[in-house]
Gaussian input, Z-matrix of N, CA and C with variables (Angstrom, degrees):
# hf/3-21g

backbone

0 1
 N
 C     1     B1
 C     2     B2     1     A1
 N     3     B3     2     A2     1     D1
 C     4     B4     3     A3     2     D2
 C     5     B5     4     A4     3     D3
 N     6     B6     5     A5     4     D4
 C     7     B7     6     A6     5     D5
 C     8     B8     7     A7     6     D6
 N     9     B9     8     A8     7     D7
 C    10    B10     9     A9     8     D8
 C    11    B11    10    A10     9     D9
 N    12    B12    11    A11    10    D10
 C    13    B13    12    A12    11    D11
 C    14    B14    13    A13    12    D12
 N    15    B15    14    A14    13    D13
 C    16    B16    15    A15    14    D14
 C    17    B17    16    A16    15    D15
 N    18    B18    17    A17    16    D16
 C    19    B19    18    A18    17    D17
 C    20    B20    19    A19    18    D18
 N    21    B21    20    A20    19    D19
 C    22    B22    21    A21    20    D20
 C    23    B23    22    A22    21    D21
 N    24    B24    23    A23    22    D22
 C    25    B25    24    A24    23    D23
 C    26    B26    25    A25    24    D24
 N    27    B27    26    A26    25    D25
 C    28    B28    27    A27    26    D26
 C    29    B29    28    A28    27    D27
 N    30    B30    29    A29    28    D28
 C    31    B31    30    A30    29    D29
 C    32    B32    31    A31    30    D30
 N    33    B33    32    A32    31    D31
 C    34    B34    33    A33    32    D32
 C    35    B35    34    A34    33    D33
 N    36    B36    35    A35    34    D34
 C    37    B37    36    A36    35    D35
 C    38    B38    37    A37    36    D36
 N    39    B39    38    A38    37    D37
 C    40    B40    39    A39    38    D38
 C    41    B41    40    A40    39    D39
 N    42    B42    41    A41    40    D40
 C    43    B43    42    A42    41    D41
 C    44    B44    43    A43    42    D42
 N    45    B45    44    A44    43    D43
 C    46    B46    45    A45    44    D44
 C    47    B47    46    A46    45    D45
 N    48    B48    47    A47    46    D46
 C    49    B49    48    A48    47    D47
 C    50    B50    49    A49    48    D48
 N    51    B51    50    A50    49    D49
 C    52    B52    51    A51    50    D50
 C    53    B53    52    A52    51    D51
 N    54    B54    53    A53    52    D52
 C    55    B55    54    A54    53    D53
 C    56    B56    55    A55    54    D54
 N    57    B57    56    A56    55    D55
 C    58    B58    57    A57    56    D56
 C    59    B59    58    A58    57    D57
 N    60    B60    59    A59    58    D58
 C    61    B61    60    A60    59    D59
 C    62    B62    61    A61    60    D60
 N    63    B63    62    A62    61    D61
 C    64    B64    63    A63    62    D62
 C    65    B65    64    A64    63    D63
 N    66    B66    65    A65    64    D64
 C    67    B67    66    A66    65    D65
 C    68    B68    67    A67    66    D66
 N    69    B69    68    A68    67    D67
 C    70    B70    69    A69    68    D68
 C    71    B71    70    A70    69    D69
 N    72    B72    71    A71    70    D70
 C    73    B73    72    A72    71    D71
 C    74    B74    73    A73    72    D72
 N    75    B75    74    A74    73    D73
 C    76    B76    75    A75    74    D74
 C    77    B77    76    A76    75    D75
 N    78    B78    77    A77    76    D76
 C    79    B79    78    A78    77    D77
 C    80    B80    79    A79    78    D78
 N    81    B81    80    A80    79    D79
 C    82    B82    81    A81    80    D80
 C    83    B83    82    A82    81    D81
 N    84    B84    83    A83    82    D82
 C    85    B85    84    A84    83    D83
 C    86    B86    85    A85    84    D84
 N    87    B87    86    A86    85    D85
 C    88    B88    87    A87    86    D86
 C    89    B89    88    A88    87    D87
 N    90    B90    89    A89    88    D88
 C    91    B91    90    A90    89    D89
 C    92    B92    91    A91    90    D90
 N    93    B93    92    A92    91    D91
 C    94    B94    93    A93    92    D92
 C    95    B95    94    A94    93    D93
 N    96    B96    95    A95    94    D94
 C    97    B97    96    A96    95    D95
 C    98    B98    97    A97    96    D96
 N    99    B99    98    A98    97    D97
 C   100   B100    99    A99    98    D98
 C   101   B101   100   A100    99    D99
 N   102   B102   101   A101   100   D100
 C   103   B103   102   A102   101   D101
 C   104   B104   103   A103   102   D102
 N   105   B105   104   A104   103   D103
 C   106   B106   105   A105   104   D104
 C   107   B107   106   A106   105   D105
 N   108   B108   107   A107   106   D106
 C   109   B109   108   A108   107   D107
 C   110   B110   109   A109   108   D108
 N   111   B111   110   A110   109   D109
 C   112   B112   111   A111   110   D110
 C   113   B113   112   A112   111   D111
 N   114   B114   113   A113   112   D112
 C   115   B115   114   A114   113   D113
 C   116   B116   115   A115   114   D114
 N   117   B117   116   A116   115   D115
 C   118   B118   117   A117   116   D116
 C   119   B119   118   A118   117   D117
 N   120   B120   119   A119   118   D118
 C   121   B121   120   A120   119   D119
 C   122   B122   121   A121   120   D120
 N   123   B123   122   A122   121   D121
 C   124   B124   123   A123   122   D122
 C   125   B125   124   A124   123   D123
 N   126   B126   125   A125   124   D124
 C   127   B127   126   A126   125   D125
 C   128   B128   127   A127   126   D126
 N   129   B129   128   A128   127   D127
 C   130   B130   129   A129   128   D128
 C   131   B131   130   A130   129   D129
 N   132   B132   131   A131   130   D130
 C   133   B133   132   A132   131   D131
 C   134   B134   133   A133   132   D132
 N   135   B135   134   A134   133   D133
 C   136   B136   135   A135   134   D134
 C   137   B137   136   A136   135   D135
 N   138   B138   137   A137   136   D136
 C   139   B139   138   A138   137   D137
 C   140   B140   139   A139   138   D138
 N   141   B141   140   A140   139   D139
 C   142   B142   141   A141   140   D140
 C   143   B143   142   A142   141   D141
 N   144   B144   143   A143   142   D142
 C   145   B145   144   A144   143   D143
 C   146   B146   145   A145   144   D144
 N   147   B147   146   A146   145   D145
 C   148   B148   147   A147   146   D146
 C   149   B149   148   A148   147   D147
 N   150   B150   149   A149   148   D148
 C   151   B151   150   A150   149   D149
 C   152   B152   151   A151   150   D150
 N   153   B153   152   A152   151   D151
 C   154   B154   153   A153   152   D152
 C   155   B155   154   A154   153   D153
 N   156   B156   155   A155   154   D154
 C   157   B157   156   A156   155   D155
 C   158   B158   157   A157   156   D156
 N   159   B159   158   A158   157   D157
 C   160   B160   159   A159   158   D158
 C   161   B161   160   A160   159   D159
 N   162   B162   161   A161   160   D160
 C   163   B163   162   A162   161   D161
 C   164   B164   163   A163   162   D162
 N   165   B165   164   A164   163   D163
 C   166   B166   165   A165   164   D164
 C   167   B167   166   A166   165   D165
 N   168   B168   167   A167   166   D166
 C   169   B169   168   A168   167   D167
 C   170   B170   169   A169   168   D168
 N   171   B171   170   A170   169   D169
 C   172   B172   171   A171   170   D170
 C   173   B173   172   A172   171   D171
 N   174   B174   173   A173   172   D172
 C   175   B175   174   A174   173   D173
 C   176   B176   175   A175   174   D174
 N   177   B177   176   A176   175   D175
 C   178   B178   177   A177   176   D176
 C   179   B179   178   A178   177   D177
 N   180   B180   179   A179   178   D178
 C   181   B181   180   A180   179   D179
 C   182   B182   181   A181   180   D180
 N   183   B183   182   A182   181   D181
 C   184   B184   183   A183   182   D182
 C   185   B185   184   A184   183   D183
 N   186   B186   185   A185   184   D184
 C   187   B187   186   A186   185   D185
 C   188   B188   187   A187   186   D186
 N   189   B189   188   A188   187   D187
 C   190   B190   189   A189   188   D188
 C   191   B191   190   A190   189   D189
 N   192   B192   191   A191   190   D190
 C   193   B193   192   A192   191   D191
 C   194   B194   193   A193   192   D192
 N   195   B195   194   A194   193   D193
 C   196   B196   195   A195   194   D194
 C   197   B197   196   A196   195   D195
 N   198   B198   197   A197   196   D196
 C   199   B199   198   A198   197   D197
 C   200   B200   199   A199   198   D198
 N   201   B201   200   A200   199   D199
 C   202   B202   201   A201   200   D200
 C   203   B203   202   A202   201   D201
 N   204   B204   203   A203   202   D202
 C   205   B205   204   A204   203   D203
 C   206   B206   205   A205   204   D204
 N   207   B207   206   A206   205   D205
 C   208   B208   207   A207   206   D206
 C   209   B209   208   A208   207   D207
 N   210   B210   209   A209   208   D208
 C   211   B211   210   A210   209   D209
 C   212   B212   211   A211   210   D210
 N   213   B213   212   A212   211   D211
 C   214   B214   213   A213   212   D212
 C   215   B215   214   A214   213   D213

   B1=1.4503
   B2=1.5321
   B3=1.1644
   B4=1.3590
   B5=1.4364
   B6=1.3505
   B7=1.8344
   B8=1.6446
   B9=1.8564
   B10=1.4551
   B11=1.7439
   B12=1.7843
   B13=1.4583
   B14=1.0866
   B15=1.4225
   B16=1.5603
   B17=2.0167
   B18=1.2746
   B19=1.4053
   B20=1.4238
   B21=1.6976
   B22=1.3601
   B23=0.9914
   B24=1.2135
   B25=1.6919
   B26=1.5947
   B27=1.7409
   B28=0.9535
   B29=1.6994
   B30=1.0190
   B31=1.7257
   B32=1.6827
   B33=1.4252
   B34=1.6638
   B35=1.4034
   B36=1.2145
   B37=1.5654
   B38=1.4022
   B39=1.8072
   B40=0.9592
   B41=1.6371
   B42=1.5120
   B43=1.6421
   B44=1.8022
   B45=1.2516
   B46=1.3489
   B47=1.3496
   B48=1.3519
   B49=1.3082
   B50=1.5221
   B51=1.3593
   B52=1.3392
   B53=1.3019
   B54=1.7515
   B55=1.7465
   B56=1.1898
   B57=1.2412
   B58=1.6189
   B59=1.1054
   B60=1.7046
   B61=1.7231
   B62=1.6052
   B63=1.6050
   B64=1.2332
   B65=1.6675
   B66=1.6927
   B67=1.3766
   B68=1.6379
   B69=1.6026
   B70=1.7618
   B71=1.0935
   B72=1.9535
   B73=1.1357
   B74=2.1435
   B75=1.7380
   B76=1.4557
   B77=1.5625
   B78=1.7079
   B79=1.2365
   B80=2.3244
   B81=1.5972
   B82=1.4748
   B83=2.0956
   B84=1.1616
   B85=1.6011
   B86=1.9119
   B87=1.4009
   B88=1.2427
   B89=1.4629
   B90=1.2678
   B91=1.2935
   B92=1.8349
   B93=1.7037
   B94=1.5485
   B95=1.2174
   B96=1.6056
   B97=1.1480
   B98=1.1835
   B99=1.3142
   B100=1.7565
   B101=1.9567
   B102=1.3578
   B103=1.5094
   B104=1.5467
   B105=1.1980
   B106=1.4126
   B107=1.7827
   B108=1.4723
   B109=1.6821
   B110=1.4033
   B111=1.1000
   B112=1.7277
   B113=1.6093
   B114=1.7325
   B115=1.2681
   B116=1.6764
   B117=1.5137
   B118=1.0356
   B119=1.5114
   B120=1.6234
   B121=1.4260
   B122=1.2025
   B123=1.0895
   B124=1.6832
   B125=1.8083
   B126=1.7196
   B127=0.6703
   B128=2.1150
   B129=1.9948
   B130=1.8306
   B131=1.3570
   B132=1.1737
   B133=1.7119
   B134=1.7244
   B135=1.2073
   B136=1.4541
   B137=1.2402
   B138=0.8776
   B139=1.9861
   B140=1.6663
   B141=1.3681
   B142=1.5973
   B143=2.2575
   B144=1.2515
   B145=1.1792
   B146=1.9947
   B147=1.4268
   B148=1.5949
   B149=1.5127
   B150=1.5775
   B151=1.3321
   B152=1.3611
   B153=1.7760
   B154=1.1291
   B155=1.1798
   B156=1.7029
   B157=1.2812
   B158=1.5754
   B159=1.3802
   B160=1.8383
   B161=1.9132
   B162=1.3988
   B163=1.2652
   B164=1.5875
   B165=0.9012
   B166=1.7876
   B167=1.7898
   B168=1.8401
   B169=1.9063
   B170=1.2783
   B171=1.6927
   B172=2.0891
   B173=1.2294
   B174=1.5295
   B175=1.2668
   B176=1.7783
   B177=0.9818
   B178=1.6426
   B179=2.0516
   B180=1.4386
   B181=1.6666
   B182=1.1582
   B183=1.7530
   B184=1.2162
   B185=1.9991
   B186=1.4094
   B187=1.4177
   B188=1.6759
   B189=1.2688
   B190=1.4756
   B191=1.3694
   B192=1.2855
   B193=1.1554
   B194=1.8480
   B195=1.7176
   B196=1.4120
   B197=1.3718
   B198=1.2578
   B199=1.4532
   B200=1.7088
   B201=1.8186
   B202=1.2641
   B203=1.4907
   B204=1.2196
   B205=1.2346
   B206=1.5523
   B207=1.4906
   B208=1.7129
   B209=1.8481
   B210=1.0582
   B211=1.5724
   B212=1.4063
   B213=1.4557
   B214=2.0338
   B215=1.3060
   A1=109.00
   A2=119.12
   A3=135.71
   A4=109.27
   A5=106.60
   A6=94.42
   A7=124.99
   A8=80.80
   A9=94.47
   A10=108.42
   A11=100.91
   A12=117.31
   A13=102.37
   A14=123.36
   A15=119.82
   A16=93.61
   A17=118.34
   A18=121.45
   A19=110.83
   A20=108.56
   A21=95.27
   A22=115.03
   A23=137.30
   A24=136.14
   A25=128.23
   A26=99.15
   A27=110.64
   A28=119.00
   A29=96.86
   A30=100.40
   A31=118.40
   A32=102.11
   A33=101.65
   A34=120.09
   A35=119.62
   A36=114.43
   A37=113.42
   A38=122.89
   A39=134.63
   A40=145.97
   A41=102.16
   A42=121.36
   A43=85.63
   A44=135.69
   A45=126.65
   A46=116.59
   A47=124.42
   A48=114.49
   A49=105.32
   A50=125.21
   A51=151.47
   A52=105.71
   A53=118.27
   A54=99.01
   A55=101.65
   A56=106.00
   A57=97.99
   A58=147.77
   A59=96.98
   A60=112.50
   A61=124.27
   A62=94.42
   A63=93.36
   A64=98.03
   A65=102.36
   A66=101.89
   A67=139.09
   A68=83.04
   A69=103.05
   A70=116.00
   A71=112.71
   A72=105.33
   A73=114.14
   A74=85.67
   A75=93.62
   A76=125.96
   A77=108.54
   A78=164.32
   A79=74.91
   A80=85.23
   A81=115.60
   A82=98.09
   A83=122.39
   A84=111.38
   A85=90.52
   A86=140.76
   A87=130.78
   A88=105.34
   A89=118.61
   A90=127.50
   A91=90.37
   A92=104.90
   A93=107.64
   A94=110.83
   A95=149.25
   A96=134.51
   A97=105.94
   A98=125.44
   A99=126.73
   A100=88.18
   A101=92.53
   A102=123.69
   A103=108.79
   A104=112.84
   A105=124.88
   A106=113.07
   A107=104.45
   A108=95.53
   A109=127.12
   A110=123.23
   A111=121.42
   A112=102.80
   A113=78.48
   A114=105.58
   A115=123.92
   A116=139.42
   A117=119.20
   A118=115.13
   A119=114.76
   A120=133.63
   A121=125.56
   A122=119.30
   A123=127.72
   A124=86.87
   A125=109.86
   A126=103.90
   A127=94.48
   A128=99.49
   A129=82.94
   A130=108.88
   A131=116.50
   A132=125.61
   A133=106.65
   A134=104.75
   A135=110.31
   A136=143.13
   A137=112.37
   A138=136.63
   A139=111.91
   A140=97.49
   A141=93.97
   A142=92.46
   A143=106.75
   A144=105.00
   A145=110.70
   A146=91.93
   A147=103.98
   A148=124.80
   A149=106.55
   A150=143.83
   A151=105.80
   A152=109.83
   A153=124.24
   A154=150.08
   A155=98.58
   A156=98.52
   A157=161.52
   A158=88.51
   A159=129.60
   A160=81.53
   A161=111.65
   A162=120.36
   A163=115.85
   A164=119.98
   A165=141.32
   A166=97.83
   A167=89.95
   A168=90.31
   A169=116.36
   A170=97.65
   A171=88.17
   A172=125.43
   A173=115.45
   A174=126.94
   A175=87.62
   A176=155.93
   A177=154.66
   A178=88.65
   A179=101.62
   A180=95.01
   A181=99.16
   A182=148.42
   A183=164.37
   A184=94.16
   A185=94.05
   A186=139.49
   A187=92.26
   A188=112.61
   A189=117.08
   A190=117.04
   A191=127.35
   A192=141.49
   A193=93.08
   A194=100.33
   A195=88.24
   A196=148.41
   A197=118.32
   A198=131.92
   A199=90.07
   A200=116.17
   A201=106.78
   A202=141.33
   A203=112.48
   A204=98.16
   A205=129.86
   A206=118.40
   A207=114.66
   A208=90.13
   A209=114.37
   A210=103.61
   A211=106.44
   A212=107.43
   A213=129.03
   A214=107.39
   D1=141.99
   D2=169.38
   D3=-62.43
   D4=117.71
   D5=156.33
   D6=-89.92
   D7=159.37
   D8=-129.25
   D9=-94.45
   D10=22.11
   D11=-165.96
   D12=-133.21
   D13=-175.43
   D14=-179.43
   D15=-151.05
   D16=129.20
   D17=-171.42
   D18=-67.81
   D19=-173.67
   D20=169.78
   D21=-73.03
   D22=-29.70
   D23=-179.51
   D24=-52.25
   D25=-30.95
   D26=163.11
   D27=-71.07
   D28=-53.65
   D29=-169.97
   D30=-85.49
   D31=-2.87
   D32=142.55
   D33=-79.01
   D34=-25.19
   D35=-174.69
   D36=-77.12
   D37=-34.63
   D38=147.35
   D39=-44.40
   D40=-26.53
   D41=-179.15
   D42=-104.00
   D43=-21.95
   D44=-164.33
   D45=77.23
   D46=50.59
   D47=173.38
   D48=-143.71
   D49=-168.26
   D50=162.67
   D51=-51.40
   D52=149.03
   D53=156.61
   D54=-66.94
   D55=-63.37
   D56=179.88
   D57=7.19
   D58=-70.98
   D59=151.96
   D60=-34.30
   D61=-51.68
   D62=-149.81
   D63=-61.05
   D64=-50.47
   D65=-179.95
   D66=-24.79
   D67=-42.46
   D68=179.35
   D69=-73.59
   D70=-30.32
   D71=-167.15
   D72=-81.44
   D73=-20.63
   D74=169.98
   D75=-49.06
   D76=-54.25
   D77=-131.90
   D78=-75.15
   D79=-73.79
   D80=-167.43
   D81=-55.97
   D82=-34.82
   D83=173.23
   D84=108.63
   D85=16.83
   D86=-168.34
   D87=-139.24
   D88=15.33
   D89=171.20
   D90=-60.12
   D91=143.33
   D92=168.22
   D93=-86.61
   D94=21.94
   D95=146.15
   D96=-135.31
   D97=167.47
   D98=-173.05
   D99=-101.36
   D100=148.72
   D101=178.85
   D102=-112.90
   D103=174.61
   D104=175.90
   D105=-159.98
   D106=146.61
   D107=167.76
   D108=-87.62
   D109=124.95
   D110=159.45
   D111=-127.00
   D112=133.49
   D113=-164.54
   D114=49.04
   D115=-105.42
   D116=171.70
   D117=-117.25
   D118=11.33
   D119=160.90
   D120=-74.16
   D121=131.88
   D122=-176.80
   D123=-108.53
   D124=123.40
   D125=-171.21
   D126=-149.56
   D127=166.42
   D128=165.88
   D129=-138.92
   D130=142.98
   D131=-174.55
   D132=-46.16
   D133=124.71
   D134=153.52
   D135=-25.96
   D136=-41.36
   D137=175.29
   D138=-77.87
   D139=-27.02
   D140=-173.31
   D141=-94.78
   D142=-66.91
   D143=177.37
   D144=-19.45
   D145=-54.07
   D146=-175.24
   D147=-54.13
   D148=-33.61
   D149=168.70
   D150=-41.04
   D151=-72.55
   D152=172.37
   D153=-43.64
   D154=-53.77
   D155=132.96
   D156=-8.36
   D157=-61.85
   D158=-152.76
   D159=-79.72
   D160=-55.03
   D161=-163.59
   D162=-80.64
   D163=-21.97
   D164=155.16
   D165=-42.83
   D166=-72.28
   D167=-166.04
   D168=-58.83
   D169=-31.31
   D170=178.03
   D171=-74.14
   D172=-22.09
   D173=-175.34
   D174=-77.66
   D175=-68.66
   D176=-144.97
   D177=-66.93
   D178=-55.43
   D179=-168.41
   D180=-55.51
   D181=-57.49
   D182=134.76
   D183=34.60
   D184=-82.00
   D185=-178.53
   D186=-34.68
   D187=-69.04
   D188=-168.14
   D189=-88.10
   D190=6.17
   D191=172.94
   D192=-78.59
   D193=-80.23
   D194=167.65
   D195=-47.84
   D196=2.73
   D197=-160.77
   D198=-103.76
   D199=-47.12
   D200=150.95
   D201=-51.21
   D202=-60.99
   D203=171.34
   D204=-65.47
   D205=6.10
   D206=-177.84
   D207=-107.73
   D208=-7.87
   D209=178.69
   D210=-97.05
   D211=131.68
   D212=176.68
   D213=-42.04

């Protein structure tokens, strides 16, 4: 079975940052997805990361949809 999370290592490489960052940014409450611990990994479900994603691209196409229709 696939696991079904992605670490911090992963999801700094994905947001573009440091773990580091990410840690802090967890740490700080402004991380853009919520995490959880199992076992001694701080880690965030797949589906939600994906979520996030998903809602980023519609909101940007959103964006350029209108950018069409306000241009002559």
């Amino acid at each position: 079975m696939e696991k079904p999370y992605l670490t911090i290592a992963e999801l700094a490489g994905l947001f573009g940052m440091t773990t580091q960052s990410a840690h802090n940014s967890i740490y700080e409450g402004r991380f853009p997805v919520p995490t959880y611990k199992t076992g001694r990994w701080r880690v965030a479900d797949k589906f939600v990361v994906q979520k996030y994603f998903d809602t980023r691209r519609a909101e940007g196409l959103s964006m350029l949809q209108k950018n069409d229709i306000a241009s002559p």
